[in-house]
C-alpha positions in Angstrom: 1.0 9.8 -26.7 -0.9 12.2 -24.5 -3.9 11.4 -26.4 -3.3 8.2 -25.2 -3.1 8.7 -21.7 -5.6 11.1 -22.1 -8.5 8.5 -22.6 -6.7 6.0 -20.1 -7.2 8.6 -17.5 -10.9 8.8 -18.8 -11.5 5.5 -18.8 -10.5 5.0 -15.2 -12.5 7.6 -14.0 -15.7 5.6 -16.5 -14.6 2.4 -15.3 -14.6 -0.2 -12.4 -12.1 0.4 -10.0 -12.6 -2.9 -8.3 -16.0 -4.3 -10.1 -18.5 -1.8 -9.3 -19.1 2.0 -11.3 -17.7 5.0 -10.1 -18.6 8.4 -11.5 -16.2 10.9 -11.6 -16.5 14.3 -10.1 -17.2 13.4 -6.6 -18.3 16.5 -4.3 -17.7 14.8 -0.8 -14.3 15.8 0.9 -12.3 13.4 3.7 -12.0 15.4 6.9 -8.7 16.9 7.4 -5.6 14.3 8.7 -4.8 15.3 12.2 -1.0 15.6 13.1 0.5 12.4 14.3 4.5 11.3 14.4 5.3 9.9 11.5 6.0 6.1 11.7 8.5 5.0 9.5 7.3 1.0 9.3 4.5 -0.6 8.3 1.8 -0.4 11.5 0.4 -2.8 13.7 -1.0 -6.0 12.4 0.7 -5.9 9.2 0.3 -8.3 6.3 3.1 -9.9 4.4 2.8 -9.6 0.7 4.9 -11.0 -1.7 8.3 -9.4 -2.6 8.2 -8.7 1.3 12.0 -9.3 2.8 12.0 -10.9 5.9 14.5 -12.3 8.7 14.0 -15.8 10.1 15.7 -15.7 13.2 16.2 -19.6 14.9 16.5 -18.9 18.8 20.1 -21.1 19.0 20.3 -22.3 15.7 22.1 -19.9 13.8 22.6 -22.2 10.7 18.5 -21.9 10.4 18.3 -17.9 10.5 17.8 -16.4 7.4 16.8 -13.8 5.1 14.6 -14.6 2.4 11.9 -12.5 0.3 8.4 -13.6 -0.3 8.4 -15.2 -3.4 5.5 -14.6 -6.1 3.3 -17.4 -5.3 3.5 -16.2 -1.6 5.4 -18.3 -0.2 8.8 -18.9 1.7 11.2 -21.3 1.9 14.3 -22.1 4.7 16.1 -24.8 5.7 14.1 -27.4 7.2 10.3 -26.0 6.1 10.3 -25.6 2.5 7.2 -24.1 0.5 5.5 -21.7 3.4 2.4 -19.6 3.0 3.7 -16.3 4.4 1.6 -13.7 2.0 -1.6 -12.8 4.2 -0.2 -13.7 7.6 1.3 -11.5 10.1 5.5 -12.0 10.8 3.7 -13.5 14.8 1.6 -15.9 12.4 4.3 -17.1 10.3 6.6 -17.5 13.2 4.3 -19.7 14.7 3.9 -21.9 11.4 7.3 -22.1 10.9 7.6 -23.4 14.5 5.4 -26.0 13.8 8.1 -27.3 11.2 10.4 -27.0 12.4 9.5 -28.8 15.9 9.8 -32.4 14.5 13.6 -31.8 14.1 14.1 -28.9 17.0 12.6 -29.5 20.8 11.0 -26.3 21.2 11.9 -23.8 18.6 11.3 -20.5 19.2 11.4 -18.4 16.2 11.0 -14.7 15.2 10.3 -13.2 11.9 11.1 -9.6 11.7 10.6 -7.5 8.1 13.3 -6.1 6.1 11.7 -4.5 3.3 8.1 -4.4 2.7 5.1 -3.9 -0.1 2.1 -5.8 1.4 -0.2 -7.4 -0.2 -2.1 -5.9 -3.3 -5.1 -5.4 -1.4 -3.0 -3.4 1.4 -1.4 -0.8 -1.2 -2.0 2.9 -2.1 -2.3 3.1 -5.7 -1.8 6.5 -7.6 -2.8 6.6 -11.0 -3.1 9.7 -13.6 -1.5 13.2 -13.7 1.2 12.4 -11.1 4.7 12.5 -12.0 5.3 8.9 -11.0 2.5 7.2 -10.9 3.1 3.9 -8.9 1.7 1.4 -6.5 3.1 2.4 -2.5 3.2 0.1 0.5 1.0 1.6 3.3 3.1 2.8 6.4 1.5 3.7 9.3 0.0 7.2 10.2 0.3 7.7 5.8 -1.4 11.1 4.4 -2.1 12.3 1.1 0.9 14.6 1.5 3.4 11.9 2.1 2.0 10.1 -0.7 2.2 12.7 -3.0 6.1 13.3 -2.2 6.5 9.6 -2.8 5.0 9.9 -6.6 6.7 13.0 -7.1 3.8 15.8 -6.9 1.8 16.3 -9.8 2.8 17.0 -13.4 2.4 20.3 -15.4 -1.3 19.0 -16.8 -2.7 17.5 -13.6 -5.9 18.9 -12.2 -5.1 18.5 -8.8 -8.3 20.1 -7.6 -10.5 17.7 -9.3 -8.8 14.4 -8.1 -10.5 11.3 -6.6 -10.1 9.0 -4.1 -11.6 5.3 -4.6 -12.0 3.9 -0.8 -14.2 1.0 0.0 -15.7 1.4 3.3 -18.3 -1.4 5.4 -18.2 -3.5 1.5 -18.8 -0.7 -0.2 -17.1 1.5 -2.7 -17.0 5.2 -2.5 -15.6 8.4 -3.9 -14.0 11.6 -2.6 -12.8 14.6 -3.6 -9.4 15.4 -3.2 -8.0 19.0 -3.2 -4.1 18.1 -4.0 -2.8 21.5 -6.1 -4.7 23.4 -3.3 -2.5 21.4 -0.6 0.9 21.0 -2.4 1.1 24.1 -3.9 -0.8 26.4 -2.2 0.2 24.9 1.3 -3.3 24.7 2.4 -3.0 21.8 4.9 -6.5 21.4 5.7 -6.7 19.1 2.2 -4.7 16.8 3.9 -6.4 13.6 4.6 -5.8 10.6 6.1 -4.9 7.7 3.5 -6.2 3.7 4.1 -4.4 0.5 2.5 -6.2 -0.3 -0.5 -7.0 3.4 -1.1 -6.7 4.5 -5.0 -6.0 8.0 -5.9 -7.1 9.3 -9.2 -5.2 12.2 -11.1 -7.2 13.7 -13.6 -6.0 15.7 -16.8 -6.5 20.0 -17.1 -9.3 20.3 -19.6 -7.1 23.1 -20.7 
C-alpha cells in the first residue's frame, strides 16, 4: 500500500499540476507570513462554489427567506426563481440576480444573501496532497498561512519529508514552484517558514527517502 502511494506521490511531483510540468525540488522560498488577526470567514470578494450554504433573506417576505446549499451544477433554487447560477458570483451578485426574479411578482425586492457554510469554488481551494496526515481539499479563509493549513490536515505523518515539500502557485498565468520548510516550522517552531497561502495554492508532501 505504501508502495502505492509511494509512486502516487512521485507522480505528482512528475506530473502536471494544472497542464504545464513541474519539477520537483524547487530551491525558491515564499517570504515569511507577516502576523495578521486571524479572520475566521472567507475574505472580501468571495466566490460561491458549490456545496456553499447560503441564507436568502426577502426584505418583508418571510415566506421567500431561505436556506439552501449550492447544488452541484452550481445553481440555486427558492421560491419564486428556480434554477440560479450562484457558483462564481459573489452573495452582492447573486442578491442582485435573484432581485431581478423576483421583481415581476415583488415591487421592489430587496434581498440579502449571507453564507452559512462555505468551500468555494475548485479554483479558490488549498489543496494538500502527500505525506500529511489528512490530506484534503480546504476552503480559503482570509489571512490563511501554511501553519493554519497544516493544523487543518493534521500535521504531517511519521514518513513525510517536511523539509522538501512544494508549493504549486500560479502567479500573472503562470505556474510556479516553492520550497516549503514545514517539519522546520511545525516541529521545530521556526516561524520564519511560515508563508502566506493563496486560493488555488497546492501543497505537495513528499515521502522520507529513508
Amino acid at each position: 500500500m505504501r508502495a502505492i502511494v509511494k509512486n502516487g506521490i512521485r507522480a505528482i511531483c512528475a506530473l502536471v499540476v494544472f497542464g504545464g510540468l513541474t519539477a520537483c525540488g524547487p530551491s525558491e522560498e515564499l517570504p515569511p507570513a507577516p502576523f495578521v488577526p486571524p479572520d475566521e470567514g472567507p475574505g472580501p470578494n468571495y466566490v460561491i462554489g458549490p456545496g456553499d450554504g447560503l441564507y436568502i433573506h426577502v426584505w418583508r417576505n418571510p415566506e421567500l427567506s431561505t436556506n439552501v446549499t449550492v447544488r452541484p451544477d452550481g445553481r440555486v433554487s427558492i421560491p419564486l426563481a428556480e434554477d440560479l447560477p450562484a457558483t462564481g458570483k459573489t452573495p452582492s451578485q447573486l442578491s442582485r440576480d435573484i432581485e431581478e426574479q423576483l421583481n415581476v411578482y415583488i415591487q421592489q425586492p430587496i434581498v440579502t444573501v449571507m453564507l452559512q457554510s462555505f468551500f468555494g469554488p475548485f479554483s479558490q481551494q488549498v489543496r494538500v496532497v502527500g505525506e500529511a496526515t489528512s490530506p484534503q481539499a480546504l476552503p480559503y479563509r482570509a489571512n490563511m498561512t501554511l501553519l493554519d493549513v497544516m493544523i487543518q490536515v493534521g500535521g504531517l505523518t511519521e514518513f513525510a519529508a517536511g523539509d522538501r515539500a512544494s508549493l504549486i502557485r500560479f502567479e500573472d498565468g503562470e505556474q510556479k514552484e516553492y520550497l516549503l520548510k514545514i517539519e522546520s516550522l511545525i516541529k521545530d517552531g521556526d516561524i520564519s517558514k511560515n508563508v502566506k497561502i493563496l486560493p488555488g495554492d497546492v501543497l505537495i508532501i513528499p515521502e522520507s527517502i529513508l
